[in-house]
N, C-alpha and C positions, 0 to 999 in steps of 0.2 A: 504494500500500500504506500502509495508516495505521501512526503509528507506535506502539508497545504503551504503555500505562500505566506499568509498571514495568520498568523498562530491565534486562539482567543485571548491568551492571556496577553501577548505581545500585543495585539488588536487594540486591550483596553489600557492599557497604560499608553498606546499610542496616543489615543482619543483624549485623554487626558493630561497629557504632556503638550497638547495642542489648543485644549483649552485655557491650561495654565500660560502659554504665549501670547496667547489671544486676550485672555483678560491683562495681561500685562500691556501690551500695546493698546487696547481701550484705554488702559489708564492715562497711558502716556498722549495719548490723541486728546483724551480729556485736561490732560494737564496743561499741551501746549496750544489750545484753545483759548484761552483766557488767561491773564495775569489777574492773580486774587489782588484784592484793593486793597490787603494787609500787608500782601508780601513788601513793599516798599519799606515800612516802619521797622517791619521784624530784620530786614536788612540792615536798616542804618542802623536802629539799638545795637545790633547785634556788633557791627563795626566801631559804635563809641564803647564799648565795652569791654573790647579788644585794645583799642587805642589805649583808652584811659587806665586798664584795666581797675575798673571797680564799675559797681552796678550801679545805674542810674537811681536816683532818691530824690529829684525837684526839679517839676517840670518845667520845661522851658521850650515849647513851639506853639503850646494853645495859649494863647496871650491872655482871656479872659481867666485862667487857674494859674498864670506862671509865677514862678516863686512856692507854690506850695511842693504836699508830699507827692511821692508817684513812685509806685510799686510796680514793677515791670515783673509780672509772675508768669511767664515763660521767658525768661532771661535766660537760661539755660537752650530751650530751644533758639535763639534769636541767635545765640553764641553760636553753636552749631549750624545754623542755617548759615551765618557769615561765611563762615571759616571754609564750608563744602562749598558756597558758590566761590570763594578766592582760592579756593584750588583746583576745582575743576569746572565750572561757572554753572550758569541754568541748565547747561543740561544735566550734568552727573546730578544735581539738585533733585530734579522733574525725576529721573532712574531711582533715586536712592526714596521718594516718598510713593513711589510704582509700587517699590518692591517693597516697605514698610505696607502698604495694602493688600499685596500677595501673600506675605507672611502671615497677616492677620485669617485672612481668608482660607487660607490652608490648612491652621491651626484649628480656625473653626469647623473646616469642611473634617478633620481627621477625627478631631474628638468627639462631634456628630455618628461618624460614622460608626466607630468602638464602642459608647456609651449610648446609643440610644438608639441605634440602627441593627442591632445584634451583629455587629461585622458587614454587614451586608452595604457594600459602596454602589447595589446597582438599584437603589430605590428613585425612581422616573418623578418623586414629588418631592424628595428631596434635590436633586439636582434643579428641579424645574424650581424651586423655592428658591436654592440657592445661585441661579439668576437671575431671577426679579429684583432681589433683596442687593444684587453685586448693581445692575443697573439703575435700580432707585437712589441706591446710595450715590451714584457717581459725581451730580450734581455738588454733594460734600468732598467730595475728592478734587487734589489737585496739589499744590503743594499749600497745603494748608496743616499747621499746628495741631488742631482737631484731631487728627488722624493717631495721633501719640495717646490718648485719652482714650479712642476707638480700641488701640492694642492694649490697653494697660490695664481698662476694663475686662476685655476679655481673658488676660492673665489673669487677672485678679480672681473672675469668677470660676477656671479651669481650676487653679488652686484651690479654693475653696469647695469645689465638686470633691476634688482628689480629700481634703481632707475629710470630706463627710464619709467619703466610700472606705477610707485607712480606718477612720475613728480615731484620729489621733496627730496630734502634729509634732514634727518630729524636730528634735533640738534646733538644728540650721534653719527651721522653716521658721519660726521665732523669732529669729534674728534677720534672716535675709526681709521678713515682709516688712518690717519698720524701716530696713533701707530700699526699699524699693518703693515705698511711699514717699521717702523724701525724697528720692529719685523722681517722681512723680510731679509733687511740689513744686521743683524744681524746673520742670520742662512746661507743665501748663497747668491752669486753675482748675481744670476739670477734676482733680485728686482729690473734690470735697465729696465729687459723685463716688468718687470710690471707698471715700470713709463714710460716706453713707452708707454704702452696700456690705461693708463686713462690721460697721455698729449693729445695723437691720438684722445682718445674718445669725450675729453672736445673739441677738436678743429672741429673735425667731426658733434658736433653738432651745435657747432658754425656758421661752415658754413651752414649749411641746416634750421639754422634760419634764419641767411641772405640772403638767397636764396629765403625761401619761402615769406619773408617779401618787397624786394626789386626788388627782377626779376619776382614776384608772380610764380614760378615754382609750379607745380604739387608734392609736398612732402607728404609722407604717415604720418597721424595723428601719427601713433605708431614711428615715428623720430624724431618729434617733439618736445621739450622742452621750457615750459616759456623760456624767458630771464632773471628770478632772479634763476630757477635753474642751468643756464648755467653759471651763475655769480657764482655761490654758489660750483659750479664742478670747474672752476677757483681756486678760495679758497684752495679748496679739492686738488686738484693737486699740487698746490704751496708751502700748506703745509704738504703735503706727500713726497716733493722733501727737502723739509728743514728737517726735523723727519730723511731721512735717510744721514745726515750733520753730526748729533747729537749722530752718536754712537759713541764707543771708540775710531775711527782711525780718525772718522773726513772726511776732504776733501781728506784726502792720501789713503781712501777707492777707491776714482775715478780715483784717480791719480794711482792706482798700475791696475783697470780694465779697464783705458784706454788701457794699453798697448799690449789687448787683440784687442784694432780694430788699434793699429798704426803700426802692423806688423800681417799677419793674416797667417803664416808660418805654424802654430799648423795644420790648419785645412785640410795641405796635407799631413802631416806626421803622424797624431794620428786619430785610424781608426774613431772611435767613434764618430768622427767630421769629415768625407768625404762624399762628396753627394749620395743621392741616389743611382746615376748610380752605385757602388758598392757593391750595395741591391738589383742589379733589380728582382732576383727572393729570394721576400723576401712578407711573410704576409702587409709591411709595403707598398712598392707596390701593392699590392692588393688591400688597401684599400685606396691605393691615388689614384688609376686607377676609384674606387668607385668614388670620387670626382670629377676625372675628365671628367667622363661619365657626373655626375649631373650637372656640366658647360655647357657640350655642349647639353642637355635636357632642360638644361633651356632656351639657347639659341635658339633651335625651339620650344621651348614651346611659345617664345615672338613671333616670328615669322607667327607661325602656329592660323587661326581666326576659328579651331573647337570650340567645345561650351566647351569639356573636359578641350582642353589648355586655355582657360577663365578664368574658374574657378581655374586652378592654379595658372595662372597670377594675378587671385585679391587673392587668401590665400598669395601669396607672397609679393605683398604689404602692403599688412597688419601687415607684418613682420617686426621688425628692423634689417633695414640692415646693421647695425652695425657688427651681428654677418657673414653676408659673406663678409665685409670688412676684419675683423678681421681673416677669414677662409682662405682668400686669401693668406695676409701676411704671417702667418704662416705656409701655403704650401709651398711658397715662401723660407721660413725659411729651412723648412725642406727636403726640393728639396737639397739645398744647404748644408746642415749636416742634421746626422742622427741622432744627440744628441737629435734634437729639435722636433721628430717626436710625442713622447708621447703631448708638447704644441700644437703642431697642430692637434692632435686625442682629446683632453679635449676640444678645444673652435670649432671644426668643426661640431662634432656627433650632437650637436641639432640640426642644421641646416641641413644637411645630411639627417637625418633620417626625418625631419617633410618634407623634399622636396619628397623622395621617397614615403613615408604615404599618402601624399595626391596628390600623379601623381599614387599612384595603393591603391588605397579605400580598395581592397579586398587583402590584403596584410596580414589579423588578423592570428593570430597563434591563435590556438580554442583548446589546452588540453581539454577546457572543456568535451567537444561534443563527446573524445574517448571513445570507452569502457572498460569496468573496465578491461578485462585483459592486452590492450595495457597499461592502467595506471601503473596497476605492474607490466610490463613489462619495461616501461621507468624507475621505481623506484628503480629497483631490479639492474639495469645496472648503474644508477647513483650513488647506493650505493655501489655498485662494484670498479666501478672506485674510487671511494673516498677511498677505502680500498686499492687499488692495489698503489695509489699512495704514502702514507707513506711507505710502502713495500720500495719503488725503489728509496727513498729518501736519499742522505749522511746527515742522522742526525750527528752533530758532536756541541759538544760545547767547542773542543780544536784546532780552527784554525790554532795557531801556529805549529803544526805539521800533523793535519787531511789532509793538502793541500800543503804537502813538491812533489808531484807531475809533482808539476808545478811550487811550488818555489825552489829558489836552500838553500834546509835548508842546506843540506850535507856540499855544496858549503861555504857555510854561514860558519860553523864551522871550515872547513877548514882552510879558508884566516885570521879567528881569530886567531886561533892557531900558525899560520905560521908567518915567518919572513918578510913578505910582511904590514904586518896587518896594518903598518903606512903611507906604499908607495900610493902617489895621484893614483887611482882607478875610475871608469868606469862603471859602471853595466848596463845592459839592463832596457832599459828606465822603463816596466812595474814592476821590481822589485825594481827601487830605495823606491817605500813606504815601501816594506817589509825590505830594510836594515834601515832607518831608525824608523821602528816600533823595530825590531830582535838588533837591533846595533846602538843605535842613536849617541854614542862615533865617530864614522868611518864619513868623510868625501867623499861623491862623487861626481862624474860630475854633474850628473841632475837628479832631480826624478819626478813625479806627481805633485808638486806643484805650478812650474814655469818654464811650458815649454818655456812661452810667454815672459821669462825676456830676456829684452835688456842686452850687453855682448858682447862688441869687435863691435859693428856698425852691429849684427846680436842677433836673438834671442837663447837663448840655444838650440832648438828643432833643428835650422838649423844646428850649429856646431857641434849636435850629430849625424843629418844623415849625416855629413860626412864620418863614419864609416863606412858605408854603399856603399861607393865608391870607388870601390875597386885601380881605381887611385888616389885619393884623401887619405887612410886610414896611408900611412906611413908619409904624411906630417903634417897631422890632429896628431897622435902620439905624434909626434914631436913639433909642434905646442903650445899644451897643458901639455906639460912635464908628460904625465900617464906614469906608472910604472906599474898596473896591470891593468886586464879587468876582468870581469866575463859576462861572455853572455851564452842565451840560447842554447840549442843544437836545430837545425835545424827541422823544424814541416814540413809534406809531404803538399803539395800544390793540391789541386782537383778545378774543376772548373767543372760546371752544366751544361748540354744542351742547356741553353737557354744564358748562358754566351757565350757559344762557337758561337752560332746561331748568337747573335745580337751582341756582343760586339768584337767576334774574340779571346778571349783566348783561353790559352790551345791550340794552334797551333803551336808554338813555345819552342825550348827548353827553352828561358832565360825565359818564363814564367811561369815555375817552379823552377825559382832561387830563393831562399830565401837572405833576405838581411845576413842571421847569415851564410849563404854559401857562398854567397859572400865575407863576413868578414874573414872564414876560410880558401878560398883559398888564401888570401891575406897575413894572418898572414905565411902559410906556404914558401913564398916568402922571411919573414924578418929574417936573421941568427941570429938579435940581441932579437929574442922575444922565448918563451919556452913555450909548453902546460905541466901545471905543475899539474894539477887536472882537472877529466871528471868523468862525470855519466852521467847517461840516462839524466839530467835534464839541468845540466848547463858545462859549461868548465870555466877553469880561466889558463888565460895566464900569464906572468909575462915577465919583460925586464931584460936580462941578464945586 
């Protein structure tokens, strides 16, 4: 018997090894699509930090706060972001947060597959889940900070899996988790989400020892924890809360990300942070719609005394329900902003997919069992696409001008050269990182950094959508003594079928008023202001 061409086992790692290129080059298509409107700042911080070497502590570019405190709490990333673009510039930059995404993604497709898929990697609704959930996210991807918070959650909660399944944590794990929270600390603010998540966890199992100890309740062995590992998670938590005390800002770390829940302004005004309902026709809905089918499934699956729904009922208890406590919240999270959609997609999918896997048994994806011409035929198209996508890719490793498109470089050179160059100034919110990446000399209203900073009994985010108001924008002027503005020029407004169907937009004209139309019909109102520079990209006004 001769032996075949392409083996099944060589077949599926083929497929998969092809995947994994394939989502690597999306990433990177996605990357060099856009300059995020942060990367600017996280550069320059990162390069006076370097220079100077010490961490930035009083602000000095938003002229309305300068002189005060300023806590730069991914100083650590911003270090690192420098350092890899001055050695091997945007591009190695755009690779190295590609492959920070693959890692994360890997991690989680593996640990999915061992713990909650019974070994079984050929489950057709877990892979189909876990490309929805890789394409919803992508919007968050790019070279974006965030993405360290993505992986370090995920760590956090694999660890914590491993230790409920041990019962026990073992000396080194003691000690490395309080340095991997200030490691955390360190890199970005999101490490409060993760002392959320192992306070919650320690106390979660707290309770269900006393539960099952005192009211004898029906608890599932796989919840359950000695009470010297719950003492010992105590410990762990306490000292992972002190470890992030201990970095360079200290307590003024907490005290500058309080002021992120003592006014929460940011999260109507900066898109990135507004609820779903803004997404509803979006992959990310799609795959929360996913979730929220598997609630109300599980919910007759409790219900329902067939022999099928049984047997899902005892694989579920079986389960630690930790992880659809944790699924909850994070829906929850992400319901509410669409920052936090990627945390809720990293700690959901195992849970997710092992619930789907074992309510439809015959759910296996079977490459094996094709025949050889569908093989090359899958092969041939997957190697295609992996070729057609560098093709259509803006490779560029000179940001500062590859993406003058959409930033106002022109604009930029302009206002430098002009006799305005000193006058207090204004810029559209998403460009302030790029003036102080392009211009860190120049002073403006607000940038990316501190939308959330307290300022007159409001946040800055509030007193720049004043601008925005078109009875409000001569007082606000005025208010603030600005002398020039630079803002975008006006982007057309479209809104989707199912926007129109369920939500009502696009029925209305003012629903295609842009806030920068609304600015410009208002400026034409003031005899004391002058449009003194325009291009396709940005305008700058100046006060006579």
């Amino acid at each position: 018997m001769t032996k075949p061409l392409i083996t099944s086992k060589f077949f599926n790692r083929w497929l998969i090894s092809l995947l994994i290129i394939f989502g690597f080059l999306l990433l990177l298509r996605n990357s060099f699509s856009y300059l995020d409107p942060d990367f600017g700042w996280h550069y320059r911080v990162g390069q006076e930090i370097w220079q100077s070497r010490q961490l930035p502590r009083i602000e000095h570019h938003i002229f309305p706060v300068a002189g005060q405190n300023w806590v730069d709490h991914e100083w650590l990333s911003n270090l690192l972001l420098f350092l890899i673009t001055d050695l091997g510039g945007y591009f190695l930059l755009s690779l190295l947060f590609a492959g920070l995404i693959i890692l994360t993604w890997w991690l989680l497709a593996r640990s999915t597959i061992r713990h909650w898929l019974d070994g079984h990697g050929d489950c057709l609704i877990f892979w189909l889940l876990l490309i929805i959930g890789f394409v919803a996210c992508l919007s968050n991807f790019g070279i974006r900070i965030q993405e360290i918070t993505v992986l370090f959650l995920l760590i956090l909660n694999l660890w914590l899996a491993k230790v409920t399944r041990q019962r026990l944590w073992r000396p080194w794990e003691i000690i490395a988790l309080p340095v991997f929270f200030w490691l955390w600390a360190c890199l970005h603010g999101g490490f409060l989400i993760g002392l959320a998540v192992i306070i919650t966890w320690t106390f979660f199992r707290g309770i269900l020892y006393y539960l099952h100890r005192h009211q004898r309740s029906a608890v599932s062995p796989t919840n359950l924890l000695p009470l010297k590992t719950i003492k010992q998670s105590t410990i762990v938590a306490g000292l992972s809360l002190v470890a992030t005390f201990l970095t360079p800002y200290g307590w003024r770390l907490y005290s500058f990300l309080a002021d992120y829940q003592s006014n929460r302004a940011y999260l109507k005004f900066i898109q990135e942070w507004q609820p779903m309902t803004e997404a509803i026709w979006s992959w990310r809905m799609l795959y929360s719609l996913f979730f929220g089918m598997a609630l109300v499934l599980l919910y007759f699956h409790r219900r329902n005394q067939a022999k099928t729904d049984r047997q899902i009922i005892q694989w579920l208890w079986q389960q630690d329900w930790w992880s659809l406590l944790l699924s909850l919240i994070m829906f929850i999270a992400a319901w509410r902003s669409l920052r936090h959609f990627p945390l809720f997609f990293v700690v959901s999918l195992p849970w997710l997919a092992g619930f789907y896997y074992h309510s439809w048994q015959d759910c296996h994806f079977q490459p094996s069992r094709w025949p050889a011409y569908l093989k090359w035929f899958i092969s041939a198209v997957a190697i295609l696409s992996i070729v057609i996508i560098p093709i259509s890719t803006h490779w560029t490793n000179q940001p500062t001008t590859d993406y003058c498109a959409k930033y106002p470089c022109s604009a930029l050179d302009y206002l430098r050269q002009s006799p305005y160059h000193n006058w207090p100034t204004i810029v559209d919110y998403g460009w302030g990182g790029y003036f102080y990446w392009q211009w860190p000399e120049k002073s403006i209203f607000i940038d990316g950094r501190l939308p959330q900073y307290p300022w007159r009994d409001r946040t800055l985010i509030e007193h720049y959508s004043r601008f925005f108001i078109e009875s409000d924008i001569k007082d606000a002027l005025n208010d603030y003594d600005l002398s020039v503005i630079v803002l975008a020029q006006p982007a057309p407004v479209k809104f989707n079928w199912l926007e129109t169907w369920l939500l009502g937009r696009g029925q209305q004209t003012t629903d295609y008023e842009t806030s920068q139309e609304v600015f410009r019909r208002a400026m034409l109102k003031l005899p004391n202001w002058r449009l003194v520079y325009s291009d396709m990209v940005a305008t700058v006004y100046v006060r006579q």
